[in-house]
NULUM-767913 format. One record per residue (C-alpha): residue number from 1; residue in one letter; x, y, z. Coordinates in Angstrom, 3 decimals. Layout:
# residues N
@resi=NUM | resn=a | X=X | Y=Y | Z=Z $
...
//
This chain:
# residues 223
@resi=1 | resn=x | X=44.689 | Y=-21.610 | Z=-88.953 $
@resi=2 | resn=x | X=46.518 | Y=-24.334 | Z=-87.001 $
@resi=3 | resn=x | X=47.077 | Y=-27.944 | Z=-89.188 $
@resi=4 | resn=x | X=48.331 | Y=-30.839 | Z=-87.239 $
@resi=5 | resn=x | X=49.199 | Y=-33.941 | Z=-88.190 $
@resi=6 | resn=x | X=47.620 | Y=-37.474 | Z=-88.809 $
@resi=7 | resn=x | X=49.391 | Y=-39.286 | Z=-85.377 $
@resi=8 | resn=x | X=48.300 | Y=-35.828 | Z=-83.550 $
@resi=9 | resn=x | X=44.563 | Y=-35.615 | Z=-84.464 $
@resi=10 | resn=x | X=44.620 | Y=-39.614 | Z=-83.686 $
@resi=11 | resn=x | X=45.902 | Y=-38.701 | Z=-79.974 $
@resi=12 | resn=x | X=43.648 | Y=-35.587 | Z=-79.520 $
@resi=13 | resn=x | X=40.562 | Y=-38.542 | Z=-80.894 $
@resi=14 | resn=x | X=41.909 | Y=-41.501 | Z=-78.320 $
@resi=15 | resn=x | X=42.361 | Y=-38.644 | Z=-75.516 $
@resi=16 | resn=x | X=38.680 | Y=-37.548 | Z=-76.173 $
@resi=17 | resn=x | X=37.337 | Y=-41.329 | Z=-76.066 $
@resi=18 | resn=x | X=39.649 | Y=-42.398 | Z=-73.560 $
@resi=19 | resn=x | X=38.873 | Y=-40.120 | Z=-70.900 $
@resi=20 | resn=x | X=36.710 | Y=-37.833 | Z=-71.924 $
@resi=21 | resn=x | X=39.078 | Y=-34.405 | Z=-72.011 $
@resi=22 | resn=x | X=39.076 | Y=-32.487 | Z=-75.302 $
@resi=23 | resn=x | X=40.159 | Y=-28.892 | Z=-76.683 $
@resi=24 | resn=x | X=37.841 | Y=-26.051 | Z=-75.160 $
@resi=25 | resn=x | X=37.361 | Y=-22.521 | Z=-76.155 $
@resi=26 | resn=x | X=37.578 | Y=-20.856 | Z=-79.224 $
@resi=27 | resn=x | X=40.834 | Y=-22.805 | Z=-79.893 $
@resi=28 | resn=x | X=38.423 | Y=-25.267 | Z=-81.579 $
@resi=29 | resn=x | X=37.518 | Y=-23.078 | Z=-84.544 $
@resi=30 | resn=x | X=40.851 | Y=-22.166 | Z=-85.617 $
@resi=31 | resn=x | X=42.208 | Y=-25.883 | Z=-86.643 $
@resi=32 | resn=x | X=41.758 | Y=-27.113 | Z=-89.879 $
@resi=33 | resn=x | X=41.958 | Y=-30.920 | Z=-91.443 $
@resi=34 | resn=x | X=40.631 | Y=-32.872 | Z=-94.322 $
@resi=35 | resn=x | X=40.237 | Y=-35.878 | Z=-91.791 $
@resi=36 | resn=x | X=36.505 | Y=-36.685 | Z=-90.911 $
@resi=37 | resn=x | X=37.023 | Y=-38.273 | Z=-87.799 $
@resi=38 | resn=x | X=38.996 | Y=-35.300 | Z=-86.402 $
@resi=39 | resn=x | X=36.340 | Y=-32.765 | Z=-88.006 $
@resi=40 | resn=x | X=33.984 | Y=-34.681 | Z=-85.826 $
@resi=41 | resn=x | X=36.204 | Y=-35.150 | Z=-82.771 $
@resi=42 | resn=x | X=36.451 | Y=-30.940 | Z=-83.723 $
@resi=43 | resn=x | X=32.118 | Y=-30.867 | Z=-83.781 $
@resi=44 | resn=x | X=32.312 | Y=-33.160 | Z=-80.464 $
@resi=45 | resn=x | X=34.860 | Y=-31.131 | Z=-78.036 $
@resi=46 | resn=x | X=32.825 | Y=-27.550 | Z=-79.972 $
@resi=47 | resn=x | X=29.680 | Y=-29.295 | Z=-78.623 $
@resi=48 | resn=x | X=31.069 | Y=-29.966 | Z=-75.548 $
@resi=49 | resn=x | X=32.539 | Y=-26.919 | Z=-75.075 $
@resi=50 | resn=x | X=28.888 | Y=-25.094 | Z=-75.708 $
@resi=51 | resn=x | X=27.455 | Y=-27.177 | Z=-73.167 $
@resi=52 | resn=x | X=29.932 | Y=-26.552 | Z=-70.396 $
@resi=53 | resn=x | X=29.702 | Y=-22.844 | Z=-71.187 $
@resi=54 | resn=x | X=26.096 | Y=-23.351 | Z=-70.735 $
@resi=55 | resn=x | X=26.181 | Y=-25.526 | Z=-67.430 $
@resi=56 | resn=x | X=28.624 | Y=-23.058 | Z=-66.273 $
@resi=57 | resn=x | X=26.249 | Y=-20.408 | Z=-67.144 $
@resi=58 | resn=x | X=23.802 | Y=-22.100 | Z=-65.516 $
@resi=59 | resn=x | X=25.480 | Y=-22.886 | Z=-62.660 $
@resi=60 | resn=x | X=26.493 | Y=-19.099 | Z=-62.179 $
@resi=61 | resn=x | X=23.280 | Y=-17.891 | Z=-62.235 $
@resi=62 | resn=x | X=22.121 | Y=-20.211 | Z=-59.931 $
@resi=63 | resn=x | X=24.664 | Y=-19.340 | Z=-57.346 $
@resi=64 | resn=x | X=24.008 | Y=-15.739 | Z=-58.195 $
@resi=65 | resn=x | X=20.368 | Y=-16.617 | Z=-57.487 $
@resi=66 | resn=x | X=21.188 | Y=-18.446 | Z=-54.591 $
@resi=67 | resn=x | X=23.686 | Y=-15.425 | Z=-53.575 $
@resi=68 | resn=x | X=20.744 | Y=-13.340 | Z=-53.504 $
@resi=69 | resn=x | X=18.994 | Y=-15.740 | Z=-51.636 $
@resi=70 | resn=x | X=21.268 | Y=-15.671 | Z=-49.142 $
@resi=71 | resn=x | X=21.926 | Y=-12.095 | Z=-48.987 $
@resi=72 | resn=x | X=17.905 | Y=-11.669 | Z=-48.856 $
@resi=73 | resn=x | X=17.707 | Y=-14.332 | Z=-45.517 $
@resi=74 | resn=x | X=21.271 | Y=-12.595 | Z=-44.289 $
@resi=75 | resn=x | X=19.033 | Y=-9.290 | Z=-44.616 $
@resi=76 | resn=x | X=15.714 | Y=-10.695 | Z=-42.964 $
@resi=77 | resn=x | X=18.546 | Y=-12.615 | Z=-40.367 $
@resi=78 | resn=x | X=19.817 | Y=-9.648 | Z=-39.392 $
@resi=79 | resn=x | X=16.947 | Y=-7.787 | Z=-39.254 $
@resi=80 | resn=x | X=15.558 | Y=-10.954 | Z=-36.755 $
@resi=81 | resn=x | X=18.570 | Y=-10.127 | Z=-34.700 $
@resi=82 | resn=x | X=17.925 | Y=-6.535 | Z=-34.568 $
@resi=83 | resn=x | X=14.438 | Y=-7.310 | Z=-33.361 $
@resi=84 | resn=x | X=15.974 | Y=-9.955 | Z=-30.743 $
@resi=85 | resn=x | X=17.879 | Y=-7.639 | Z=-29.633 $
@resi=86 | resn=x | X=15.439 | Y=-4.554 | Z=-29.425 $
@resi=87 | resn=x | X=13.005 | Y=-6.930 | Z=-27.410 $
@resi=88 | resn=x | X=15.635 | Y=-8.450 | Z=-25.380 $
@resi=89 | resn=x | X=16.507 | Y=-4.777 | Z=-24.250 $
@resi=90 | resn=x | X=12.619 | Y=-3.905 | Z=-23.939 $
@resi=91 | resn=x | X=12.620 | Y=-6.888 | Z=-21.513 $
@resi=92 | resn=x | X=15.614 | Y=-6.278 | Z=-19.792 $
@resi=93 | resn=x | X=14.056 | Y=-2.802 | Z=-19.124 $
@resi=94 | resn=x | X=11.282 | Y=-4.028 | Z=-18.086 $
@resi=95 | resn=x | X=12.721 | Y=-6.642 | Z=-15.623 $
@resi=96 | resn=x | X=14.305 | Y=-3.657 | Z=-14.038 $
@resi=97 | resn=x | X=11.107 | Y=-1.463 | Z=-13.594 $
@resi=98 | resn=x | X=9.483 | Y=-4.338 | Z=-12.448 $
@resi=99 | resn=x | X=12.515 | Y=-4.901 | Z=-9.778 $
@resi=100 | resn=x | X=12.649 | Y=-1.129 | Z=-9.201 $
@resi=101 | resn=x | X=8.742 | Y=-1.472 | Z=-8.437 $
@resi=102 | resn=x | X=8.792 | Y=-4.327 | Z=-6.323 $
@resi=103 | resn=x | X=11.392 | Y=-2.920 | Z=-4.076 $
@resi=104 | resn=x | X=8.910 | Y=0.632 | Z=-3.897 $
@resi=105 | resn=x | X=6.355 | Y=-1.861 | Z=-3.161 $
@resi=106 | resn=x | X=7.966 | Y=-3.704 | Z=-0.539 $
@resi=107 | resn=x | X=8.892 | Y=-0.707 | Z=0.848 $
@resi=108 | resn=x | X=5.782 | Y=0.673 | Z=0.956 $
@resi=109 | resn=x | X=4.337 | Y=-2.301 | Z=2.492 $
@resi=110 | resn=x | X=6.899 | Y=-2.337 | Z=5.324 $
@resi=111 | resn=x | X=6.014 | Y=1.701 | Z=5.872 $
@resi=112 | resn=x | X=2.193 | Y=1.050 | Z=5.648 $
@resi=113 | resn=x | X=2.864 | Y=-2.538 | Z=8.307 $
@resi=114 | resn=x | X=4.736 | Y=0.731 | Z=10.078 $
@resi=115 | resn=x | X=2.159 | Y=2.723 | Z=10.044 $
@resi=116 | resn=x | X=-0.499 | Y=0.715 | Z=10.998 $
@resi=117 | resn=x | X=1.578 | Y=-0.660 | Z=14.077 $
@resi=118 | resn=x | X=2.177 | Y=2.863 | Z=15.224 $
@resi=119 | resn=x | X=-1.545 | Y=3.785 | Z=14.552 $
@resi=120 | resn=x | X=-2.356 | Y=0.229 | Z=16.816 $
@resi=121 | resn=x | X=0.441 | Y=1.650 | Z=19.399 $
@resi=122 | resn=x | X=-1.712 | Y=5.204 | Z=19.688 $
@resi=123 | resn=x | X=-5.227 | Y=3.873 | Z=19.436 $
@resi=124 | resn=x | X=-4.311 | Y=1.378 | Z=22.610 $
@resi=125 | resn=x | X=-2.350 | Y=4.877 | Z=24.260 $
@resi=126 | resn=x | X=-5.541 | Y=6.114 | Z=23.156 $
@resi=127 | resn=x | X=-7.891 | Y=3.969 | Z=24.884 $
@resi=128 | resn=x | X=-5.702 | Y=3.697 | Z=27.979 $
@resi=129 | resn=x | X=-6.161 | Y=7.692 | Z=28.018 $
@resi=130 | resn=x | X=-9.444 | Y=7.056 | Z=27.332 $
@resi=131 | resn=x | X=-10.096 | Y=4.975 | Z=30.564 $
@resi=132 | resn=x | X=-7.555 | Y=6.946 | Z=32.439 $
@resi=133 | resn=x | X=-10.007 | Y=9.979 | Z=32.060 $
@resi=134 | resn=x | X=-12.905 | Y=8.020 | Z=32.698 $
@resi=135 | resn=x | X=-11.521 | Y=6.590 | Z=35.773 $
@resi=136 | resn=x | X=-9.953 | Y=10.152 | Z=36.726 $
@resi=137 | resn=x | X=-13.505 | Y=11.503 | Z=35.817 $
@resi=138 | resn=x | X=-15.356 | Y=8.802 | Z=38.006 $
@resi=139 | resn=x | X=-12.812 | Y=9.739 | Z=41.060 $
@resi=140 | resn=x | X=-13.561 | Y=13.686 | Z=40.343 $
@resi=141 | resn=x | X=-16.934 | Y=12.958 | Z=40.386 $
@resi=142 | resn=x | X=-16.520 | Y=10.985 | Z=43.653 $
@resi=143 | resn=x | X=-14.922 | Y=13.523 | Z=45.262 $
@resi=144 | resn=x | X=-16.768 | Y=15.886 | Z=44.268 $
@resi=145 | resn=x | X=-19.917 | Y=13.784 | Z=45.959 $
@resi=146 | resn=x | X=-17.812 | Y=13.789 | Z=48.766 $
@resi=147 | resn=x | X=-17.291 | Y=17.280 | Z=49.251 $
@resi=148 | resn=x | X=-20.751 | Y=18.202 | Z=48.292 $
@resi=149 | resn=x | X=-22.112 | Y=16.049 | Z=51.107 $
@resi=150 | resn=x | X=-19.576 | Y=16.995 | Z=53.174 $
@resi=151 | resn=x | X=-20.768 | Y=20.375 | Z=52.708 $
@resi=152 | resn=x | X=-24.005 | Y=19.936 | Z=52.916 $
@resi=153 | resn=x | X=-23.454 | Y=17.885 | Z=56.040 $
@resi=154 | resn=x | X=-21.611 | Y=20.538 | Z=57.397 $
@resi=155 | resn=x | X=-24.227 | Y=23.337 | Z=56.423 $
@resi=156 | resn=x | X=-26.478 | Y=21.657 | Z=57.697 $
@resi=157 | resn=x | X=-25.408 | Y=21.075 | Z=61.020 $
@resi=158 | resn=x | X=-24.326 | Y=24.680 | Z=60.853 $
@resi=159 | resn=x | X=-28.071 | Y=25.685 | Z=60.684 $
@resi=160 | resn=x | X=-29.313 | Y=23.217 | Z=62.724 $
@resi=161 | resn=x | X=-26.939 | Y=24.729 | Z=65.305 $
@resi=162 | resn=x | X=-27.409 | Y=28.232 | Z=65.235 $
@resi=163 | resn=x | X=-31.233 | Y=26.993 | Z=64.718 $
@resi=164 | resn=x | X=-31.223 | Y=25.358 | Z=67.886 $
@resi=165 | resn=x | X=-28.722 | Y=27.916 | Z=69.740 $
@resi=166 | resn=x | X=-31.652 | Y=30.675 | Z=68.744 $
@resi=167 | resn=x | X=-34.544 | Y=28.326 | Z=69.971 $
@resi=168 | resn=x | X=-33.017 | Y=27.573 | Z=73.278 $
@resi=169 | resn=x | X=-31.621 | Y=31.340 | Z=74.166 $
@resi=170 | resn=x | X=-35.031 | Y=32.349 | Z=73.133 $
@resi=171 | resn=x | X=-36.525 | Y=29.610 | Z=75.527 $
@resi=172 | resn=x | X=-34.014 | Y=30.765 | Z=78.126 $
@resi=173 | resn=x | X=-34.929 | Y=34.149 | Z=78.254 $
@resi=174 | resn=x | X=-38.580 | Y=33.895 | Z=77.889 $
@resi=175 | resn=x | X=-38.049 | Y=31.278 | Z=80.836 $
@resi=176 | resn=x | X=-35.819 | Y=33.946 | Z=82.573 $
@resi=177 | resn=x | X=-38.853 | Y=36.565 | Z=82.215 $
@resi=178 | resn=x | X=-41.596 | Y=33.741 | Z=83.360 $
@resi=179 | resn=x | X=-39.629 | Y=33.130 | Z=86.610 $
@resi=180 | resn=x | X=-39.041 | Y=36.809 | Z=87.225 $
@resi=181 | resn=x | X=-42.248 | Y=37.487 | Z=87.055 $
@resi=182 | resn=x | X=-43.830 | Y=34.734 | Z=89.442 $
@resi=183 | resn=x | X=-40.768 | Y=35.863 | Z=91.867 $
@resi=184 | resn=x | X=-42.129 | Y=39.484 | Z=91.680 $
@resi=185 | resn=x | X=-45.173 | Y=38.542 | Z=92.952 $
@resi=186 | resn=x | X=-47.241 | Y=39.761 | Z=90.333 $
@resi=187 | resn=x | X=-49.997 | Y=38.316 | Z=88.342 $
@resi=188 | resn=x | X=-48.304 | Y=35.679 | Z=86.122 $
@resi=189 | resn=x | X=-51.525 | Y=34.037 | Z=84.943 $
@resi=190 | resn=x | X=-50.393 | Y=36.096 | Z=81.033 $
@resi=191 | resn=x | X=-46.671 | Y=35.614 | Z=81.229 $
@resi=192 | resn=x | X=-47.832 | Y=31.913 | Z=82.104 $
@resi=193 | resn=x | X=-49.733 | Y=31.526 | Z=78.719 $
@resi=194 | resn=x | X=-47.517 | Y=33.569 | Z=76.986 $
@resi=195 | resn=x | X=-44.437 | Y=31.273 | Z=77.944 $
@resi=196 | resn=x | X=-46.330 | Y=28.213 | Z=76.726 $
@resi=197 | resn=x | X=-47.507 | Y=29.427 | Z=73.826 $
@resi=198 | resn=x | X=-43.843 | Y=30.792 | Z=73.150 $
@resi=199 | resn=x | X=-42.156 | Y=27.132 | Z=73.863 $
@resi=200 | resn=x | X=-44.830 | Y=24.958 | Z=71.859 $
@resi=201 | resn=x | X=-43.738 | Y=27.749 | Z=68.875 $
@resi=202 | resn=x | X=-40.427 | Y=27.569 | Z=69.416 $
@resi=203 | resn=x | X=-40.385 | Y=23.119 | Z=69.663 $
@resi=204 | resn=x | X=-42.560 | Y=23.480 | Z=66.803 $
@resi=205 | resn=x | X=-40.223 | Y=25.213 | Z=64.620 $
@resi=206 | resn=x | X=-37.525 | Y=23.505 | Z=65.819 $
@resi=207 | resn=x | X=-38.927 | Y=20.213 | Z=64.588 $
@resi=208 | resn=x | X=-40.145 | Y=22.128 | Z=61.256 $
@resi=209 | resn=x | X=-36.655 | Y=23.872 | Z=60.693 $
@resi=210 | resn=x | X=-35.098 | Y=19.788 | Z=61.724 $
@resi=211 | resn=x | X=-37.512 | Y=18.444 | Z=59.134 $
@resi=212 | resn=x | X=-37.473 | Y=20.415 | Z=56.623 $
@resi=213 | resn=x | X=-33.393 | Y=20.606 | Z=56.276 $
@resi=214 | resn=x | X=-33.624 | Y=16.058 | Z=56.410 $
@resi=215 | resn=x | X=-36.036 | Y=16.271 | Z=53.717 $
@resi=216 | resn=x | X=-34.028 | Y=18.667 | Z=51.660 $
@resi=217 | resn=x | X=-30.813 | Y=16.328 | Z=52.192 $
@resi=218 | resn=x | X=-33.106 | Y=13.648 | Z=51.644 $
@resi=219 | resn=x | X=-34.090 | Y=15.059 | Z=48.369 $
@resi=220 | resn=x | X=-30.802 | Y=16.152 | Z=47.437 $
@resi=221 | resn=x | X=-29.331 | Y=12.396 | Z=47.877 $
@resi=222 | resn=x | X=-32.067 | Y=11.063 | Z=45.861 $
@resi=223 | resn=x | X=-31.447 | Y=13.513 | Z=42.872 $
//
């Protein structure tokens, strides 16, 4: 047991009701006096000493609380920043597939603008062809009228020719024969009516063969 003196507990008493500071801690229960006022000053700073235990206690387990608090939102914090980071990735991702498919798509476009100029290029090749061979056609065609009437002209004049060459040596001849005979001083009254009937066959088919071969052109032309 500690036992201090009269002047000593009076200091410990002023120091306590001066300014408040006072023995802590278990050092409290080992003095011993037969003075009240220090058995109270001993009650007091025992009292005291209770309460800042408990306010410290208090005060720990707050901060513990509040430590777990913190270490709970430092948790949920970083698990925010996890997410951030996750999405930020997800969106950086796709920012670059939507880049990557932008570019295919421009590049598409500028093959199918390609394409469609080239396809333009050969459908106006196309339709120049297109009238080349009708105008190619139209001259084949012409010619081909050409030569066909020049042909036909040309047959035609062919047979008209001969057709005429045959009438006249036939009219020759049977002319020949007609004069012999009236030179021979025989009866030419038969040959006579023979010839005629011989020349109004032979204009007659001569006009019929002439006729007949215009109408046929004629025909032809019309077709």
């Amino acid at each position: 047991m500690i036992k201090l003196d009269k002047n000593s507990e009076e200091n410990l008493i002023n120091l306590l009701e001066s300014k408040n500071i006072g023995l802590e801690g278990n050092i409290v229960k080992l003095f011993e006096t037969e003075n009240s006022d220090f058995k109270e000053y001993l009650i007091k700073c025992s009292n005291k000493d209770k309460d800042s235990r408990r306010k410290r206690l208090e005060i720990t387990k707050k901060v513990q609380s509040q430590n777990n608090d913190l270490s709970i939102l430092n948790e949920e914090n970083q698990k925010m920043m996890n997410d951030l980071q996750s999405t930020l990735k997800e969106t950086e991702e796709q920012r670059v597939k939507i880049e990557i498919q932008n570019e295919e798509l421009i590049e598409w476009r500028k093959e199918n603008e390609k394409i469609q100029q080239d396809l333009q290029k050969e459908m106006i090749n196309s339709e120049r062809a297109r009238i080349d061979a009708e105008d190619a056609k139209i001259n084949a065609l012409n010619d081909l009228d050409i030569l066909q009437k020049r042909n036909q002209t040309e047959l035609i004049s062919t047979i008209v020719r001969v057709a005429l060459y045959i009438i006249v040596g036939v009219g020759i001849v049977t002319t020949g024969v007609y004069i012999v005979t009236l030179f021979s001083g025989k009866d030419a009254q038969i040959i006579s009516a023979a010839w005629s009937n011989i020349i109004g066959i032979l204009l007659t088919n001569s006009f019929s063969i002439v006729g007949t071969i215009m109408g046929i052109k004629y025909a032809t032309e019309k077709k």
